[in-house]
KOLNU-960915 format. One line per field, with one value per residue: x, y negated, z of N, C-alpha, C in turn; residue in one letter. Coordinates in steps of 0.05 Angstrom, whole numbers, plus 32768, in hexadecimal, padded with zeros to 4 digits. Atoms other than C-alpha are relative to their C-alpha. Example, Ala and Ser with C-alpha at 12.3 -4.5 7.8 and 13.67 -1.06 7.14 Angstrom:
KOLNU-960915
nx: 8012;7FF0
ny: 8018;8018
nz: 8000;7FFF
cax: 80F6;8111
cay: 805A;8015
caz: 809C;808F
cx: 8012;7FF1
cy: 7FE8;7FEA
cz: 8000;800E
rest: a;s
END
This chain:
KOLNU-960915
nx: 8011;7FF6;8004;800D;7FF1;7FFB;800D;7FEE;7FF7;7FF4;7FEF;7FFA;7FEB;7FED;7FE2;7FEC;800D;7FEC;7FE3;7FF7;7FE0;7FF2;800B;7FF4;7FEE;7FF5;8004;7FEF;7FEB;7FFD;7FF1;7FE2;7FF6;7FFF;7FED;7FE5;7FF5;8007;801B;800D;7FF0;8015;8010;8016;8019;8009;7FF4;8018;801A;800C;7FFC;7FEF;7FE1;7FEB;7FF8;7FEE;7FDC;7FF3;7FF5;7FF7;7FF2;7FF9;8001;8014;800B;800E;7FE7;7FDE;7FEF;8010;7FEB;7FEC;7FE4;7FED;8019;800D;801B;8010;8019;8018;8008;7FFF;7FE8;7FF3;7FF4;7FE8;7FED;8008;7FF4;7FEC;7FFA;7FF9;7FDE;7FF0;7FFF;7FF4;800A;8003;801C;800C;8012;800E;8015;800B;7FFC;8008;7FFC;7FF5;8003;800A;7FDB;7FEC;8008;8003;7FD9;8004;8016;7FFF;7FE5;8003;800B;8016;8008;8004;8020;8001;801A;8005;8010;7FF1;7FEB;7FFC;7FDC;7FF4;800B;7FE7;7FE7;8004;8003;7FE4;7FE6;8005;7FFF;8023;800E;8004;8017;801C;8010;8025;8009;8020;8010;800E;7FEC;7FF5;801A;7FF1;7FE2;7FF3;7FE5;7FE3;8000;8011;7FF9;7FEA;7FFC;8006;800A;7FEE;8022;7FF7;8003;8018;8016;8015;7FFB;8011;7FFB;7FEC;8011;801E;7FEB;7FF4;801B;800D;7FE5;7FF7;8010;7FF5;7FE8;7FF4;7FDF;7FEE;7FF4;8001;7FE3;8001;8014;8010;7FFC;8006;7FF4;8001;8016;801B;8013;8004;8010;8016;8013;800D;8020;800D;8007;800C;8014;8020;800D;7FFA;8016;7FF0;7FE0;7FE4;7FEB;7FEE;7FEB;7FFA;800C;7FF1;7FF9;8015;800C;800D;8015;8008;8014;8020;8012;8009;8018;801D;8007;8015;8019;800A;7FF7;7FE5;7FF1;7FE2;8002;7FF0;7FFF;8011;800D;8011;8019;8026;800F;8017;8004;8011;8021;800E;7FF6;7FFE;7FE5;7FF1;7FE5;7FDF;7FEB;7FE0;7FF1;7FE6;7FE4;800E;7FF3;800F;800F;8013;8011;8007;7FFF;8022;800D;8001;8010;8012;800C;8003;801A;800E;8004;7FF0;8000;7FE4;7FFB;7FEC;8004;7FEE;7FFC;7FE4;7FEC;7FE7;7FEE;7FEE;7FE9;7FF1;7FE4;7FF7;7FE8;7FDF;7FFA;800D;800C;7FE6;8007;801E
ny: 8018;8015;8016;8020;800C;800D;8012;800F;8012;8005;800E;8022;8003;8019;800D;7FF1;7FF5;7FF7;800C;8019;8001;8002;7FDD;7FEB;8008;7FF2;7FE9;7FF9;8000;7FF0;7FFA;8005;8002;7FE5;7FEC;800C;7FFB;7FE8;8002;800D;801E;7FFF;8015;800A;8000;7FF3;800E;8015;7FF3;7FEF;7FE5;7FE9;8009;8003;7FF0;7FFA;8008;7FE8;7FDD;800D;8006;8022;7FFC;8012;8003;8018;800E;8002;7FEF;7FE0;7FF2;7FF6;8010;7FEB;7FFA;801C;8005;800E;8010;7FFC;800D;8019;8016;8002;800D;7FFB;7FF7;7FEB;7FF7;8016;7FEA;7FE7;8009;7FF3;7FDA;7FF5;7FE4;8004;8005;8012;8012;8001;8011;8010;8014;801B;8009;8012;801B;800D;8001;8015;8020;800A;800C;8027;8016;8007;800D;8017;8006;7FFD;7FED;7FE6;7FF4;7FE2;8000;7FDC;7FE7;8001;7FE5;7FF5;8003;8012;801E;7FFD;8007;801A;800D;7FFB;8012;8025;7FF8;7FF9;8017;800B;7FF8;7FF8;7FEF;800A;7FED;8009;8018;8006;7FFE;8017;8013;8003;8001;801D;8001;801A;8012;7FFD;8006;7FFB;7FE7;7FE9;7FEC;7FE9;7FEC;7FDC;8001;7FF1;800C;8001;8016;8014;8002;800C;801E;8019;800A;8019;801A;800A;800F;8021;801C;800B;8014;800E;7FFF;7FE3;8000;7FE5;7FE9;8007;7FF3;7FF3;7FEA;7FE6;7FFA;7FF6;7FDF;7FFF;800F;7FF8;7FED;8003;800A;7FEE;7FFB;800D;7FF8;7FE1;7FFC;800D;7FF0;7FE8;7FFF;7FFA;7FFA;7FF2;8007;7FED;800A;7FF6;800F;8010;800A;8019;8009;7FF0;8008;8019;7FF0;7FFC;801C;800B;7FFA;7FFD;8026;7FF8;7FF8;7FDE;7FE9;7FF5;7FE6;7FF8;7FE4;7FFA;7FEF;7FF3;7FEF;8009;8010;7FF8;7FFF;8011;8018;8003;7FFC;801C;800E;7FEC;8008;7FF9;8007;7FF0;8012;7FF4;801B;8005;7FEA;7FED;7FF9;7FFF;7FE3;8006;7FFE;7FF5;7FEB;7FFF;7FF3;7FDC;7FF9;8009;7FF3;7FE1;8001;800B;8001;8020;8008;801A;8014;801F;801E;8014;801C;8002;7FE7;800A;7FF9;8015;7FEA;800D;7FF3;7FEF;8013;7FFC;7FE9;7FEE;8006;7FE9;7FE9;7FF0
nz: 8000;7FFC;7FF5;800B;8003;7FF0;8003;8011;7FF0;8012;7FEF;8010;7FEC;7FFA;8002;7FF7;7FEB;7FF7;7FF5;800A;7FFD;7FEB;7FF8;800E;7FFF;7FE4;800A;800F;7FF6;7FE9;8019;800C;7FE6;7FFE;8016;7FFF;7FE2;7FF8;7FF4;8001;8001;7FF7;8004;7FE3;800B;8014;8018;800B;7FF9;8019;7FF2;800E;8006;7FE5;7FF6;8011;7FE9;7FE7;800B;8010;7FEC;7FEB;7FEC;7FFC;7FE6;7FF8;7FF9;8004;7FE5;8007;8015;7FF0;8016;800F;8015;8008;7FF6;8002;7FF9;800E;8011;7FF6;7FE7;7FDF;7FE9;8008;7FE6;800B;8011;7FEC;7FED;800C;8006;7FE0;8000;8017;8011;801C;8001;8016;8004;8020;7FFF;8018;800C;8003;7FD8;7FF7;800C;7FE6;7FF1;8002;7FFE;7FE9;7FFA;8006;7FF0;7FE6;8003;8007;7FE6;7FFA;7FF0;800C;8006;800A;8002;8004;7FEA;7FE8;7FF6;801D;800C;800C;7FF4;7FEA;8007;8011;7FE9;7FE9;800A;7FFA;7FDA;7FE8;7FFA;801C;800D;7FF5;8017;800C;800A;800E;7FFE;7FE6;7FEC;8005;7FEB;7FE0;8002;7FF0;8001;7FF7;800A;800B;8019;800C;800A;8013;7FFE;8010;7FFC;8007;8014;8014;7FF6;801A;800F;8006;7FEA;7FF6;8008;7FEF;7FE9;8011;800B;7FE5;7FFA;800F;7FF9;7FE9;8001;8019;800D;8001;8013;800A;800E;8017;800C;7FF3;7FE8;8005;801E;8018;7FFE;7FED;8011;8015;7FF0;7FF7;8019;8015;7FF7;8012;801D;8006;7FE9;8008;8014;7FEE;7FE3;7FE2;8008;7FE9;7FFD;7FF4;7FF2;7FEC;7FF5;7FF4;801E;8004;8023;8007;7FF9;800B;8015;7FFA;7FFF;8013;800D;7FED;8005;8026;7FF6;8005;7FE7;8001;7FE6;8004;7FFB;7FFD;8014;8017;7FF4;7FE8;8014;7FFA;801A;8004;800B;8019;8001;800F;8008;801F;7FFC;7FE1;8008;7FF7;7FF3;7FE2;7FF6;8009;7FFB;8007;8019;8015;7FFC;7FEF;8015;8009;7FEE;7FF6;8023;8001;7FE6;8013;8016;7FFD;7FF7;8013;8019;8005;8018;7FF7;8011;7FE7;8006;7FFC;8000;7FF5;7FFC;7FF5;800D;7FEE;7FEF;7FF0;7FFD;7FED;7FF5;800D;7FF5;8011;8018;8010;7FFA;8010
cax: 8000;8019;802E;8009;8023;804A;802E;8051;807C;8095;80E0;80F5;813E;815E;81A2;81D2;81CA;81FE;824C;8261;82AC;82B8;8299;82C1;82FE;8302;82ED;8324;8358;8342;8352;8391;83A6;8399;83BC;83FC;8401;83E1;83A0;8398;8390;835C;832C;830D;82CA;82A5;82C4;827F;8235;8227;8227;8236;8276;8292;8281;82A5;82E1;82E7;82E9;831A;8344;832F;8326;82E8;82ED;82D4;830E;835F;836B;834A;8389;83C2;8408;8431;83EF;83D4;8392;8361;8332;82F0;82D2;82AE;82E8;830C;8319;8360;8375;835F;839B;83C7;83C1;83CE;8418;8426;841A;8447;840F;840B;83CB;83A1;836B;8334;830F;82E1;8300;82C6;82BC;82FE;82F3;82C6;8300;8329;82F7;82E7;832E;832B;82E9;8306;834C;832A;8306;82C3;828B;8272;8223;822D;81EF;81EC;81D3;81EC;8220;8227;827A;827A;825C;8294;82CD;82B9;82B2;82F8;831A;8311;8317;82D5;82A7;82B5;827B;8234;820B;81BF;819F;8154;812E;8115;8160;8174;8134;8157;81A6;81C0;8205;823E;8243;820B;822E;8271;8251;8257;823D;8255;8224;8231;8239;8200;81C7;8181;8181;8144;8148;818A;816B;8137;8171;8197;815B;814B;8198;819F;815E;8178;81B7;81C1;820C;8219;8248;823F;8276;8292;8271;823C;8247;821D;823C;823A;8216;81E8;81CE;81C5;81AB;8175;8162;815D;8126;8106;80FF;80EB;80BE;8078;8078;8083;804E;8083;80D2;810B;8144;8189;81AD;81C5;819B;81D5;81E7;81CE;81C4;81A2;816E;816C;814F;8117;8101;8108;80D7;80A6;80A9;8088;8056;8066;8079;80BF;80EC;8132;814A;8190;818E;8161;814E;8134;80FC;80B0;808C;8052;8068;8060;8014;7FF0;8030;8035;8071;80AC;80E6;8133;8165;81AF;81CB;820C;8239;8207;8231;8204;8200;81D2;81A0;81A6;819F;8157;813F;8150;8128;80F6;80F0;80E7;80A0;808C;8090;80C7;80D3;8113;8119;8157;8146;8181;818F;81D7;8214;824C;828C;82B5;82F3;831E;8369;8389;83B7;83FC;841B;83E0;83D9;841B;83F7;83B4
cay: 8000;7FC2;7F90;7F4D;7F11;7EE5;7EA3;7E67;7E2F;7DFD;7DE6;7D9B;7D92;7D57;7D3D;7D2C;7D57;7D7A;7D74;7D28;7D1E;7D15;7D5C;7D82;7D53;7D6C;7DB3;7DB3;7D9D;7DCB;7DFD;7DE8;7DE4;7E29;7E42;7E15;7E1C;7E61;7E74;7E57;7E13;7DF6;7DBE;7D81;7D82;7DA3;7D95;7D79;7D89;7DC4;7E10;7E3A;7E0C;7E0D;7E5A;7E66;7E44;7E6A;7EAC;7E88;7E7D;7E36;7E31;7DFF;7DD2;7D98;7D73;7D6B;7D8E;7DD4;7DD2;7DF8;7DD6;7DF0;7DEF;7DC3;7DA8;7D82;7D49;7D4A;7D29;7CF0;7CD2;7CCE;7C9F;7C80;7C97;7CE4;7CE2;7CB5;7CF5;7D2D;7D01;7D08;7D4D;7D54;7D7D;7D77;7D53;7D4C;7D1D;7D29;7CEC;7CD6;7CA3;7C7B;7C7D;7C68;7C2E;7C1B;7C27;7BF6;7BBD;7BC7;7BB7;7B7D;7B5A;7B62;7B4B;7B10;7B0A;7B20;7B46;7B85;7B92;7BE2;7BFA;7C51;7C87;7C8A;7CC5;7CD8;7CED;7CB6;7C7F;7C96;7C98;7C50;7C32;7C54;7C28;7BE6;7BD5;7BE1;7BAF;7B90;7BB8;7BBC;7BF9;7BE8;7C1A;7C01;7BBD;7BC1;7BC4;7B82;7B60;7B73;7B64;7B1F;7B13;7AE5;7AC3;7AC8;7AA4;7ACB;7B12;7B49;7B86;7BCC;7C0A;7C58;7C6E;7CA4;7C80;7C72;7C43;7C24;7C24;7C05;7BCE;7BB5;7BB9;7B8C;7B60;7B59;7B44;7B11;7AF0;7AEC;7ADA;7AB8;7AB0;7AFC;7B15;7B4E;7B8C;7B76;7BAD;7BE7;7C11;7C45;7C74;7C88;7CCD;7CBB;7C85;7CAD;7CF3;7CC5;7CA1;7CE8;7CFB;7CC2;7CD0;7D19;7D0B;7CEC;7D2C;7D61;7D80;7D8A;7D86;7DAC;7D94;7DC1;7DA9;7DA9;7D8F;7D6A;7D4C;7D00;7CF9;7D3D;7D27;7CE3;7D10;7D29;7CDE;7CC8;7CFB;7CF6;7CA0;7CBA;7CD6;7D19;7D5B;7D6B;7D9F;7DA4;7DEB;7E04;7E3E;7E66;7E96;7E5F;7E4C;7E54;7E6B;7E49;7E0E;7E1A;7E28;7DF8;7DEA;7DEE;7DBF;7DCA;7D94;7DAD;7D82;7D8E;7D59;7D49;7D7D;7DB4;7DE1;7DEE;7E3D;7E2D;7E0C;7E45;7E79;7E57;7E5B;7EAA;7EAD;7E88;7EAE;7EEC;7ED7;7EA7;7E9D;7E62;7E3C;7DFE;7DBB;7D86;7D46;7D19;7CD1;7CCB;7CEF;7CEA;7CED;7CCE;7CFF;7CEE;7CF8;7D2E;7D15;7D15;7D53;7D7F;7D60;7D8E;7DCE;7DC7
caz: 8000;7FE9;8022;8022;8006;802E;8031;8009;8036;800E;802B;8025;803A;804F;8030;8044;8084;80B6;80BE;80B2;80AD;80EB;8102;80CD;80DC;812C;8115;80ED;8117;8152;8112;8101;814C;8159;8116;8126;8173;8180;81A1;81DC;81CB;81FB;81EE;8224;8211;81DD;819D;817A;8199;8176;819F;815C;8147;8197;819B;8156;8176;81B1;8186;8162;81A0;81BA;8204;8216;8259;8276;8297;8288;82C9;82AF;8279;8291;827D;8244;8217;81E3;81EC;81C6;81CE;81B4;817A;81A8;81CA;820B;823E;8234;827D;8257;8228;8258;828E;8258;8245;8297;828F;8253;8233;81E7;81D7;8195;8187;8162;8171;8135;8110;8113;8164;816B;8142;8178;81A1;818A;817D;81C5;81D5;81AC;81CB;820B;81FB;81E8;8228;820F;8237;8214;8208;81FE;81DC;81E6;8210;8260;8268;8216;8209;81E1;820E;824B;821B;81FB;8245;8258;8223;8244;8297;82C5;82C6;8279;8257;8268;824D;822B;8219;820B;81FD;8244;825F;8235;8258;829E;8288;82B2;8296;82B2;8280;8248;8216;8212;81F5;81CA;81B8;819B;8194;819C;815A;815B;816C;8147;8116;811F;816B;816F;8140;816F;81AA;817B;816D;81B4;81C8;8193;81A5;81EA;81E5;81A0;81A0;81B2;8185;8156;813D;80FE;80E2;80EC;812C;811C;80F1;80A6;80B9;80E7;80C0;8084;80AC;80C7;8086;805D;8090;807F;803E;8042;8083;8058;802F;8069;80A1;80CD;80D5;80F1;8113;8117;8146;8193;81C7;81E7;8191;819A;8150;8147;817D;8155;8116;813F;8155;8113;80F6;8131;8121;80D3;80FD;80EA;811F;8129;8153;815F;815E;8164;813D;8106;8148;817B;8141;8162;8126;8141;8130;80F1;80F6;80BC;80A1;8051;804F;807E;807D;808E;80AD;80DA;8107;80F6;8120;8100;80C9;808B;8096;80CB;8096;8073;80AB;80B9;8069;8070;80B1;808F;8053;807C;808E;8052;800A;8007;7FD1;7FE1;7FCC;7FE7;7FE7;7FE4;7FF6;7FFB;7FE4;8012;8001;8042;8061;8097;809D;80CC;8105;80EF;8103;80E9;80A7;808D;80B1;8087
cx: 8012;8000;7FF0;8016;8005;7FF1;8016;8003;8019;8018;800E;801A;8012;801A;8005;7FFA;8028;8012;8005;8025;8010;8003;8019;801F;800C;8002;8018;801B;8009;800B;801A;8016;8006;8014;801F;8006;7FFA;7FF2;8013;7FFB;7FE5;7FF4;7FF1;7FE8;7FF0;8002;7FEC;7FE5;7FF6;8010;8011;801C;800C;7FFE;8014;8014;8003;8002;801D;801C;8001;7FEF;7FEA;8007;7FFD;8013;801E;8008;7FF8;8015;8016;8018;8011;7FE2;7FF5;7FE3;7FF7;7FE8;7FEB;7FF5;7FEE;800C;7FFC;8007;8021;800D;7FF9;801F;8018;8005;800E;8024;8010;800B;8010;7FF3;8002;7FE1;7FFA;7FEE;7FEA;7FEC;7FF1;800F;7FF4;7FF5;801E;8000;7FF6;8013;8007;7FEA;7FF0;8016;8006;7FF5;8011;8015;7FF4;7FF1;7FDF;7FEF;7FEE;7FE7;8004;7FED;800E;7FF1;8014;8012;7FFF;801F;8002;7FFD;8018;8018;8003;8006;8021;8010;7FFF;8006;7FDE;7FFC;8002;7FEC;7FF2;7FE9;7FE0;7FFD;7FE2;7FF9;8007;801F;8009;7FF2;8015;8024;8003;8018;800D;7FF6;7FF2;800E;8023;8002;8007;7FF1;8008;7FEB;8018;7FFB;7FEA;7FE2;7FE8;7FFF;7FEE;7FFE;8017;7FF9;7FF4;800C;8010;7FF2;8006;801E;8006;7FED;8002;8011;8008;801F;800F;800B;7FFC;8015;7FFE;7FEE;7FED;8012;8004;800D;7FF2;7FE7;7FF1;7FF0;7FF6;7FF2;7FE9;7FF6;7FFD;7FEB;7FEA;7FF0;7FF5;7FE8;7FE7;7FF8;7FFE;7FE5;8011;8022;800D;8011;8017;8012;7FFE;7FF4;800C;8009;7FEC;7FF3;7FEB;7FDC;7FF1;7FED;7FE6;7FF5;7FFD;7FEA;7FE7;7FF7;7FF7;7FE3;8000;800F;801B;800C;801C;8009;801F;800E;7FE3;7FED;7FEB;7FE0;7FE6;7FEF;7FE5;7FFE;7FF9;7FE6;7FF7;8017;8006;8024;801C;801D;8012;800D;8017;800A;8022;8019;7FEE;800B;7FE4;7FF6;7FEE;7FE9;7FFE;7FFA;7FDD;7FED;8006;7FE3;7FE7;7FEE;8002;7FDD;7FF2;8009;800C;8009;8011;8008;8012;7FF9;8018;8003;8018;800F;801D;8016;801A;800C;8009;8015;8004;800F;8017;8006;7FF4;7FFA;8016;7FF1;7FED;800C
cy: 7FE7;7FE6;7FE4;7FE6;7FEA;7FE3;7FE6;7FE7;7FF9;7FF3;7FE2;7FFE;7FEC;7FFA;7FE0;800D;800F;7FF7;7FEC;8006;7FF9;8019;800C;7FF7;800E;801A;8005;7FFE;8017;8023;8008;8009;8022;8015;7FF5;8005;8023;8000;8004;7FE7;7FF2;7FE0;7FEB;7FFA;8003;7FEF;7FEE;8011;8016;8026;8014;7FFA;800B;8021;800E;7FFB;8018;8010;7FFA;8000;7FDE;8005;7FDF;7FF3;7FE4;7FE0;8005;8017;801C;8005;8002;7FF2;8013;8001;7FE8;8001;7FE8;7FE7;7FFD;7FE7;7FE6;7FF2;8006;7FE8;7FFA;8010;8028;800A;7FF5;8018;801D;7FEA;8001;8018;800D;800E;7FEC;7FF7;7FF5;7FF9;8001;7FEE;7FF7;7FEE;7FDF;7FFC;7FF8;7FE4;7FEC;7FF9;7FED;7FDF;7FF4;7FE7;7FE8;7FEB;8001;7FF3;7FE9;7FF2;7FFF;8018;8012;8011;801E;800F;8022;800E;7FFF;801A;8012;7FFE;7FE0;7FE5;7FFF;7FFD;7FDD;7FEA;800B;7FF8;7FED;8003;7FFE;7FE6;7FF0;800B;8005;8015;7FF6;8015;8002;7FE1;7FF5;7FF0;7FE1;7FF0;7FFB;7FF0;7FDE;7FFD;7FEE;7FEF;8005;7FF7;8009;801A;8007;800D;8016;8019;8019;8007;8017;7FFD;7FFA;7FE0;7FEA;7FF6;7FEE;7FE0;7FF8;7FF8;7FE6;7FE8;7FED;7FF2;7FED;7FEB;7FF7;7FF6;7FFE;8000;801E;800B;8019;8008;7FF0;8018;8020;8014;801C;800E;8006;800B;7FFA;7FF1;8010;8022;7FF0;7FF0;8014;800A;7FF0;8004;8010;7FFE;8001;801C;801B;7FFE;7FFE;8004;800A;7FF3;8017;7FF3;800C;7FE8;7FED;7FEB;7FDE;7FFA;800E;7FF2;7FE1;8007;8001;7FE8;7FF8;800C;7FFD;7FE2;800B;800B;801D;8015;800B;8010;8001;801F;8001;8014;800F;8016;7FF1;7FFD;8011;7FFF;7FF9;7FEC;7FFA;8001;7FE6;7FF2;8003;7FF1;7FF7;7FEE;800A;7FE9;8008;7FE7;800B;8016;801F;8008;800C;801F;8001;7FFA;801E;8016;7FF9;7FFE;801C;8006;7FF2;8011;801C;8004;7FF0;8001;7FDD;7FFD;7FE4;7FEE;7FE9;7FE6;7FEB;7FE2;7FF8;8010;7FF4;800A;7FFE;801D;7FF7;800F;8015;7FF0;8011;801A;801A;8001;8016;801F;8004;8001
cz: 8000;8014;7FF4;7FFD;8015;7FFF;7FFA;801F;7FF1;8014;7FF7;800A;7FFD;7FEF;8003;8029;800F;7FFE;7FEB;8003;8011;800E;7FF6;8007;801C;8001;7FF9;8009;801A;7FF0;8001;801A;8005;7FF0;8009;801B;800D;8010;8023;7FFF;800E;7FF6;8018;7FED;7FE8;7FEA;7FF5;8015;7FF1;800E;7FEA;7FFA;801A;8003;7FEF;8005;800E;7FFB;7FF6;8013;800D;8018;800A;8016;7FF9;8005;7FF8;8017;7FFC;7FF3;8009;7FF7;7FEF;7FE5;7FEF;8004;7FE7;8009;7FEC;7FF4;8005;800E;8015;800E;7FF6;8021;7FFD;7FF4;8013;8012;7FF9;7FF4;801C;7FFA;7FF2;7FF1;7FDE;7FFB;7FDB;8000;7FF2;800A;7FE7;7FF8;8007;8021;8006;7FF0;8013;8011;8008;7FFB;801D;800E;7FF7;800C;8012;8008;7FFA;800E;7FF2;8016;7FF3;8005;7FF5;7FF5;7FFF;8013;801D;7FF8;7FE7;8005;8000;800C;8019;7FF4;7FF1;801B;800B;7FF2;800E;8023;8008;7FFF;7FE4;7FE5;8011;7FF5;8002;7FFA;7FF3;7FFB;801F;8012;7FF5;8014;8024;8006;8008;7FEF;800F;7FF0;7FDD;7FE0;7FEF;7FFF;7FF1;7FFB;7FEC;8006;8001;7FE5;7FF6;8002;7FED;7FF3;800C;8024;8009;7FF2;8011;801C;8003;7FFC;801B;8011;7FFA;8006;8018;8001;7FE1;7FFE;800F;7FE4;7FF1;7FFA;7FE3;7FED;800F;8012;7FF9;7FDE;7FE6;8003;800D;7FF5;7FE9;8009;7FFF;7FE5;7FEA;800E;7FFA;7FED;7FF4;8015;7FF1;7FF1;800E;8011;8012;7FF4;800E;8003;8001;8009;8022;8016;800E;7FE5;8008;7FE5;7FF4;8014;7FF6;7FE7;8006;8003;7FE9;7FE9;800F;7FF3;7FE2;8006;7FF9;8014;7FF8;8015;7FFD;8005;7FF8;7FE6;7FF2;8020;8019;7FEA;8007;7FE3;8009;7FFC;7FEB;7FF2;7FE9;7FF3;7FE3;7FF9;801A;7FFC;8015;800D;8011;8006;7FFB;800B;7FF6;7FE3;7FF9;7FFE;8017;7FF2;7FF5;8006;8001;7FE8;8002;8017;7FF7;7FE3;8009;8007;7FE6;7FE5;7FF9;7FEB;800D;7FEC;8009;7FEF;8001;7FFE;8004;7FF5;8014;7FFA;800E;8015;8010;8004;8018;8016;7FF1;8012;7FF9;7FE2;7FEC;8006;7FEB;7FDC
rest: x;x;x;x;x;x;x;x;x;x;x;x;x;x;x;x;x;x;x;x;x;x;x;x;x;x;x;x;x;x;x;x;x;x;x;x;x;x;x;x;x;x;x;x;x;x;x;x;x;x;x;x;x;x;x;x;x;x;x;x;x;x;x;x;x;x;x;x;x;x;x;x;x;x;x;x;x;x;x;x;x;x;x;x;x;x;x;x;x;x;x;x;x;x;x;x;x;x;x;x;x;x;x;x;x;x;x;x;x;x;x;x;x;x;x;x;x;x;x;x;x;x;x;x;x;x;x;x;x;x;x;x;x;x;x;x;x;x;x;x;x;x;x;x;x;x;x;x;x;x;x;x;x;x;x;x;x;x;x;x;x;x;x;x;x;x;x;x;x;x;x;x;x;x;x;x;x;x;x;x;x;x;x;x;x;x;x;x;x;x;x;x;x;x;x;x;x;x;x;x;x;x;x;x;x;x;x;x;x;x;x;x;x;x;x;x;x;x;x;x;x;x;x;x;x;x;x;x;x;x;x;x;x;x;x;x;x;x;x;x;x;x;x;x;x;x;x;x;x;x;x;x;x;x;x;x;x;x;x;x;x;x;x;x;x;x;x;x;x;x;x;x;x;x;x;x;x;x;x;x;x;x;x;x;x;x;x;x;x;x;x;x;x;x;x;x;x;x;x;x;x;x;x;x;x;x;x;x;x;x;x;x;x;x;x;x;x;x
END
């Protein structure tokens, strides 16, 4: 007796989606590290947000912790793809350990134009999330007390300064577009001569992740996220399909996926936050086409094309 037919679910899928060049750039060094120094080479804090990359490591031979003081001496070590604190890299040159860097590119950029404002005696409107990597390593360039973190509207409303007319402001770079707009709004119409970054914060990928949902959201019932519930950018996906008004889920992998979500759904859009490698997409189209009758269409708004150098030292290994 012939099984019945599956039932048709049409797939819409985001581009550009998953690992940005900063992802594949720390990836690649934790990589290289391993092949050139010999497993174990340990890591402070999970290379990018993303469980399958960090457990692929550790098969791999990279050694996960939290703090500097977890890494034994005599070992190289890594820093993870949202920055460190400078008293991070300052403690591993005591130690004599061998340290590489895989800070993003474009988080330390922040970095350094922190370092600037403050060298120039400004005071430092921080727009991100409380206790994100990237918001602790951004605040441990500068001294205590010369940035202030925002994080909503509401918080500008509350913010006193010293001295009102000698700000800044600098954003976390994975933050929602449209959200960090109205932060921005609401700063400048308070204090008019706060100073903006010479240019955008937020990065490349994140901006361009959240404006291919966009695009695919009006024609979808419902959207997936793949990403890691700790990934700020990935959870930026899901808000930006819920704001279209349409139902979204973040999901890890192809096996967390409640097939009741799909109930009433005929079109199903795709998406990966930025530390989310692309066999993941294609792990939840298999798992997908084991129950329906899929049919896949990428929508693209963007091609990217933007690499980032190795540090010196590994650039001869790869």
């Amino acid at each position: 007796m012939a099984s019945a037919p599956k039932p048709p679910l049409a797939l819409l899928i985001a581009a550009p989606r998953g690992f940005c060049a900063g992802v594949d750039r720390a990836i690649r060094i934790v990589e290289l590290a391993i092949e050139r120094y010999g497993a174990p080479v340990y890591v402070r804090h999970e290379i990018v947000h993303n469980k399958f990359v960090v457990d692929t490591l550790k098969a791999q031979g990279a050694i996960f912790v939290e703090e500097l003081d977890q890494v034994p001496d005599g070992v190289p070590v890594v820093f993870s793809a949202h920055g460190v604190p400078k008293a991070v890299p300052a403690k591993a040159a005591e130690r004599d350990l061998s340290y590489l860097d895989a800070t993003c590119p474009l988080v330390s950029k922040v970095h350094r134009q922190a370092e600037r404002l403050v060298a120039a005696g400004k005071h430092i409107v921080f727009i991100g999330h409380a206790g994100h990597p990237e918001v602790i390593g951004t605040f441990g360039q500068v001294p205590e007390g010369s940035m202030t973190l925002i994080e909503t509207v509401t918080d500008v409303a509350a913010f006193v300064p010293v001295d009102p007319d000698n700000l800044s402001f600098l954003t976390q770079t994975t933050l929602s577009v449209d959200d960090t707009a109205a932060v921005v709004a609401a700063l400048q119409a308070k204090f008019p001569t706060i100073q903006a970054p010479r240019g955008e914060d937020i990065c490349y990928a994140t901006s361009n992740r959240q404006a291919a949902v966009k695009a695919i959201a009006a024609s979808c019932d419902a959207v997936l996220v793949i990403g890691a519930p700790n990934s700020s950018n990935s959870l930026r996906l899901v808000e930006v399909a819920e704001r279209q008004g349409i139902r979204a889920q973040l999901i890890q992998r192809a096996a967390d996926l409640d097939w009741a979500f799909l109930d009433s759904v005929g079109t199903l859009g795709i998406t990966a936050g930025a530390s989310a490698p692309e066999m993941l997409v294609r792990e939840l189209v298999d798992r997908l086409a084991e129950r329906f009758d899929v049919t896949e269409r990428e929508e693209e708004t963007t091609r990217e094309s933007i690499a980032f150098k190795l540090p010196r030292g590994l650039e001869e290994a790869a």
